[in-house]
N, C-alpha and C positions, 0 to 999 in steps of 0.2 A: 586328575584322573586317579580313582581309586582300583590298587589292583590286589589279586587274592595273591598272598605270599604263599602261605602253604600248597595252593594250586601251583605256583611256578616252585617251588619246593619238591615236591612229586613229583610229576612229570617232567618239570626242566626247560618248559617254556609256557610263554602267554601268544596267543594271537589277539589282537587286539584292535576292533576296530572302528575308524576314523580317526585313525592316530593324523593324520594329514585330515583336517574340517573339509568338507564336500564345497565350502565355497573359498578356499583357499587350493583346492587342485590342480586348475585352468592354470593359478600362477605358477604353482611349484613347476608344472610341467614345462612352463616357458621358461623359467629358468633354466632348468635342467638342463633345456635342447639348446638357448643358448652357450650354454661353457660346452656341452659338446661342437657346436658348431666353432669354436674358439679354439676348442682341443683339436679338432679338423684340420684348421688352417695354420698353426703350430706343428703337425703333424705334416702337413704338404712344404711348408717351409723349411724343414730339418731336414726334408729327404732328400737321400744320398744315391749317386749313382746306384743301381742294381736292386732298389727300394721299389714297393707296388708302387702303383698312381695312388700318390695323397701320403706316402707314407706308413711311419708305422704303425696309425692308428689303422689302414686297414688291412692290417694283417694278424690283427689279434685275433682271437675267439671270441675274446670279452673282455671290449673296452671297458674300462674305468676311470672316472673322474675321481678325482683327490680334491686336497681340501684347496691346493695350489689353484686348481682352477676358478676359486672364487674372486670377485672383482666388485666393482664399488655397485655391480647392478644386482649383485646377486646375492650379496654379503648378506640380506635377509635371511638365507635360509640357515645362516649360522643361528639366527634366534630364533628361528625354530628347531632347532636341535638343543637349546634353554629352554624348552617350552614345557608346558606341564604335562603333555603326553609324551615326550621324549626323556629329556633331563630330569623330572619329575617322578614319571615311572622306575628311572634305571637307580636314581635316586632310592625311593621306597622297597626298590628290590636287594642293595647294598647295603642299606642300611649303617652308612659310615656321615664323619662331620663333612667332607669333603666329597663332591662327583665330579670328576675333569671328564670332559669329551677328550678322546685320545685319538679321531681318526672318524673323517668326512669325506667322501664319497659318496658315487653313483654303481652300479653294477648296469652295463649299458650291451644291448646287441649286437651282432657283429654279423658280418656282408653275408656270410655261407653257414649252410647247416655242418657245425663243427661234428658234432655227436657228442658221447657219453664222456664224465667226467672221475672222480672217483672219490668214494667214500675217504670221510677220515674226519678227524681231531685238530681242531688248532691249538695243539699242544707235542711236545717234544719229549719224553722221558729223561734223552739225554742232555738235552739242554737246560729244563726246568725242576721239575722232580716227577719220578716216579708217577704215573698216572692215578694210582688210587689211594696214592697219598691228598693230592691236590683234591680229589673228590672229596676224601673224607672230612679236610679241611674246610673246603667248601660246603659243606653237609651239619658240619660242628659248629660253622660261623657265621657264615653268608658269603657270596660271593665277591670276591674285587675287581671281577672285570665280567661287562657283559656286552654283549650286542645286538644289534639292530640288522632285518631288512624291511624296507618300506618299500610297497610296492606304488609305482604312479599308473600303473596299466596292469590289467587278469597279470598274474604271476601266478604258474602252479613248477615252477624248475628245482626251487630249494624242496629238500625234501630232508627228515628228520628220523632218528632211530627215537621216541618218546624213552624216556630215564636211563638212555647212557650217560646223563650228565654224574649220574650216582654209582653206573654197572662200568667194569670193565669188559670189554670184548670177548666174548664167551667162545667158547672152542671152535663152535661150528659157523661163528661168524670170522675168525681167523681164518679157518680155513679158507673160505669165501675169500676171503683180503687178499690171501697172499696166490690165489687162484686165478679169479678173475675180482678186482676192488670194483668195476663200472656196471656191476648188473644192480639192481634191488636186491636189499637185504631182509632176511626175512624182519617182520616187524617193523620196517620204515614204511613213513608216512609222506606222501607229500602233503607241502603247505600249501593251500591256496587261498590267495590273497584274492582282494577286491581290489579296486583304486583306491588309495588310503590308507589300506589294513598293514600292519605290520606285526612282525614275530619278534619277541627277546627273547634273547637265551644265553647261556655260559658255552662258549664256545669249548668246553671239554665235551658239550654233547659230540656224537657221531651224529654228521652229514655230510650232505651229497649234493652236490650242483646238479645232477643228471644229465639232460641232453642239452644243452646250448647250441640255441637254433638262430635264423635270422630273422624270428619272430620280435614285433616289437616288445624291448624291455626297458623301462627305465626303473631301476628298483634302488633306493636311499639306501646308502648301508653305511651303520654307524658303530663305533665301539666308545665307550665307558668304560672306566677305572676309578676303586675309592683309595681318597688318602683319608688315615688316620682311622679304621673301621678296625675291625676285630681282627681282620687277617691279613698279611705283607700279599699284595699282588703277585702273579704269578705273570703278567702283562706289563714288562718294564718299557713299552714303547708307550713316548708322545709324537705321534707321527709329524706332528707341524712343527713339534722345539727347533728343529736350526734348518726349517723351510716356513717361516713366518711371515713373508712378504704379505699374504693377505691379509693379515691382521689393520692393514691403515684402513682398509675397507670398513672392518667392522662398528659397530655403534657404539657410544661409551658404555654403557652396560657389558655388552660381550665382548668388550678390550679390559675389561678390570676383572672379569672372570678371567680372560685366558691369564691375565697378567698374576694372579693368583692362582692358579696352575702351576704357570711355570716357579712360584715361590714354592710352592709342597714339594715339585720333583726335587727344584735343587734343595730341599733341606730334607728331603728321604737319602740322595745320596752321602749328605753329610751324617745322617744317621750311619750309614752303612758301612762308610770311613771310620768313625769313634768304635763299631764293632769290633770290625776289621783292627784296629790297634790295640782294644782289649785283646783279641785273639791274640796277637801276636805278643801281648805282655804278660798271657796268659793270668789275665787278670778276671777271674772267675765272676766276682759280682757287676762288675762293671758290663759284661759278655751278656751276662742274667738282663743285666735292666734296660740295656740296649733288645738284646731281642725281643723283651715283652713290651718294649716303645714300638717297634715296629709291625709284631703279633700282640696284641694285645689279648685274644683269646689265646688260655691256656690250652685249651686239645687242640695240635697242629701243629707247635712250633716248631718239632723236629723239622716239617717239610720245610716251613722260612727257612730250616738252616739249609737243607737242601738245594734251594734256591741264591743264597748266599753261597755257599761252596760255587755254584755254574759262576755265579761272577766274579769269584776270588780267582778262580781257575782261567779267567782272561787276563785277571790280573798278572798273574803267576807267567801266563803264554808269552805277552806281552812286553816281558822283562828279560824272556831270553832274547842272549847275543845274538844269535841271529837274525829273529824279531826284531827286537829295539834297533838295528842297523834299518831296518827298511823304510821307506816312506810310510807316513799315513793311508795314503792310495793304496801301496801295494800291501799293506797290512790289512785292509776295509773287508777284502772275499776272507778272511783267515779266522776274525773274530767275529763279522755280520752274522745276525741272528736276533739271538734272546739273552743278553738283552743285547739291543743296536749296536753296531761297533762305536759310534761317538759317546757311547754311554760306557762302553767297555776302557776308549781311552781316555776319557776324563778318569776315571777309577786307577788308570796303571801310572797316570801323572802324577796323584796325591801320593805314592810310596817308592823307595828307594829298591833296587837291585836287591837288598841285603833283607829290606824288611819283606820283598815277593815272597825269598825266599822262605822265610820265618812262617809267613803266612801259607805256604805248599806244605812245612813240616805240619803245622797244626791241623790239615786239612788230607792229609797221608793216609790216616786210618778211613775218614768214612771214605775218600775217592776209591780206595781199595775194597772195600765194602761194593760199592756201589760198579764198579765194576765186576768185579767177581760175578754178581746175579744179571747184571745185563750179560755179560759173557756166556752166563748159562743159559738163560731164557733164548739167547738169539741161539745157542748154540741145537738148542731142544728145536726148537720151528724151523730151521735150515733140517735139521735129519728130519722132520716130519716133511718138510716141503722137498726131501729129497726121494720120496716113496710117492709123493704126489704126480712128480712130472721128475723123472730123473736124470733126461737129458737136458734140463734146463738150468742156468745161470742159477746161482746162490739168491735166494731172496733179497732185497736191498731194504736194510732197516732202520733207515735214515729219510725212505719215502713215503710221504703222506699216508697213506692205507696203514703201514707198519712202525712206524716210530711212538707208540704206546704200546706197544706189546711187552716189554718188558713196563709190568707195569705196580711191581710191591715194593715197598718202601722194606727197606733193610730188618730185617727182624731182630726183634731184640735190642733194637738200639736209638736209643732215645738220646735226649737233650742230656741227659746225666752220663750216659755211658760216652758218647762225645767230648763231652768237658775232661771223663778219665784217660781218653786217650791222648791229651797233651802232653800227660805227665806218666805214661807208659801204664801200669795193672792200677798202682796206688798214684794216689796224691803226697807222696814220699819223696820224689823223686825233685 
């Protein structure tokens, strides 16, 4: 399947359809309702005293199957998520030597009309970088991670803002955000899907789940990430890496894919390790050819380093005394995120106490940077949101609707202004 790049370049997404063939529908959908009816009785089985009838699948708003629920009946539709409308498109839209599927699911209906959802970004400021960093990146390269919904039944619930994959949040749409996030926003669209059709897109666009009703929904939703493309992903999860039990299922074609997957992730982290000890050895060209191993496109790398700082800075967490006393368990809510906490603790095992440290010194200047303008950005939208509703709680910019708001990358300081701050004004020191 041939798809228009420059189309999904502009606007920021493709509808596309018969991404599911019309005589392959009937099955997907009995698959489907199988692993739901399996997640059913899974779901009645767990449940605990004081739990609904069936448990806690029926107490969600919207169920969801994972890739966990696939089984030796269903493990097909792992290859069609290889297939040339799926892996093929998300392929020609990344434009890298590598496409790993990162994360299989359903988006499934739930018992009662829940209601309204709320806009936003699957993307963090503080966690990843800067929101119109990662765009422009995106925009200078191609993207490294994209997504999928398919829908198996009418689906009009997702709904889209068309080219925020490229604008940040414009004034009068903040304002909305931090107001009411659950209404329409001006310029979003809903998608509506046929049986078959499916939407990609970069999940930095802006949407919306809307209303989640107990209308029938079985909608595919898939994500994609490249290795080895022009630009370091801003998507450090492989949802299945260390929940892989459905892998015996799969057919040997799509066991030597995953099996080559899981070889890119672990040798990106090993990339990211040899960085990480340039860093710390302040070993400038070495620092150089590792970043443009893992950015390959010159316009952008500042943001990879940005992204590399969020997971030096678990590194660095994870080493204090107090941390490092605790279980991995009670460590899991402290570091979970972006990237994963298992990703964050394989990273804080390959370095000593002594070199965290080294590595926090090197990383002093831009963390102070980068806080200073989140401090200011949240501190501007809290006084504005305090003239909006002034007996109201402090805006929370950690919640979906608001965690891009702070959303420019550091001015004036690039991959070279970086490298000087190792060594204080001059490289003299």
């Amino acid at each position: 399947m041939h798809v228009d790049l420059q189309q999904f370049r502009g606007e920021g997404y493709l509808i596309l359809r018969n991404v599911v063939p019309p005589e392959r529908l009937d099955a997907m959908r009995l698959a489907i309702e199988w692993m739901v009816d399996r997640e059913k009785a899974r779901s009645a089985a767990a449940r605990q005293p004081g739990d609904p009838l069936g448990g806690a699948w029926y107490e969600k708003i919207h169920p969801r199957l994972n890739i966990n629920s696939i089984d030796a009946e269903t493990a097909d539709l792992i290859d069609f998520c290889l297939g040339e409308t799926t892996f093929g498109v998300s392929a020609q839209l990344m434009q890298a030597p590598v496409t790993a599927l990162t994360a299989f699911g359903a988006l499934c209906s739930g018992l009662v009309d829940y209601g309204y959802t709320d806009w936003h970004r699957d993307a963090s400021s503080a966690e990843q970088a800067p929101l119109s960093g990662m765009q422009a990146d995106l925009m200078a390269n191609a993207p490294g991670y994209v997504q999928w919904n398919i829908a198996l039944y009418e689906d009009d619930v997702f709904w889209i803002l068309p080219e925020s994959h490229k604008q940040p949040t414009n004034e009068a749409q903040r304002r909305q955000l931090m107001l009411d996030p659950k209404v329409p926003l001006e310029g979003g669209i809903p998608v509506e899907l046929q049986p078959g059709d499916g939407i990609v897109y970069p999940n930095l666009m802006m949407h919306w789940g809307s209303k989640y009703t107990s209308r029938m929904r079985r909608t595919i939703h898939l994500g994609y990430r490249s290795f080895g493309g022009q630009i370091f992903s801003y998507h450090h999860h492989l949802d299945w890496y260390h929940a892989d039990g459905f892998r015996q299922h799969l057919s040997p074609a799509a066991e030597t894919q995953f099996a080559h997957w899981t070889e890119c992730y672990d040798q990106e982290r090993d990339q990211i390790e040899t960085l990480f000890r340039a860093l710390i050895a302040r070993d400038e060209p070495k620092f150089r050819t590792c970043l443009a191993e893992l950015h390959p496109g010159e316009s952008g790398r500042m943001v990879s380093v940005v992204l590399l700082c969020r997971i030096a800075n678990k590194v660095v967490f994870l080493h204090r005394p107090e941390i490092a006393q605790m279980s991995v368990q009670e460590r899991k809510p402290l570091v979970d995120g972006s990237p994963p906490a298992y990703y964050a603790e394989d990273m804080a095992q390959r370095f000593t106490a002594a070199e965290a440290e080294a590595l926090q010194s090197r990383l002093a200047v831009l963390n102070e940077r980068l806080q200073q303008d989140e401090a200011r950005v949240h501190q501007h939208y809290s006084d504005m949101y305090a003239d909006l509703r002034p007996a109201a709680d402090p805006p929370n910019f950690e919640s979906r609707p608001l965690r891009t708001f702070n959303s420019e990358m550091p001015e004036g300081f690039g991959v070279d202004e970086f490298v000087n701050t190792w060594y204080g004004k001059t490289k003299t020191c």
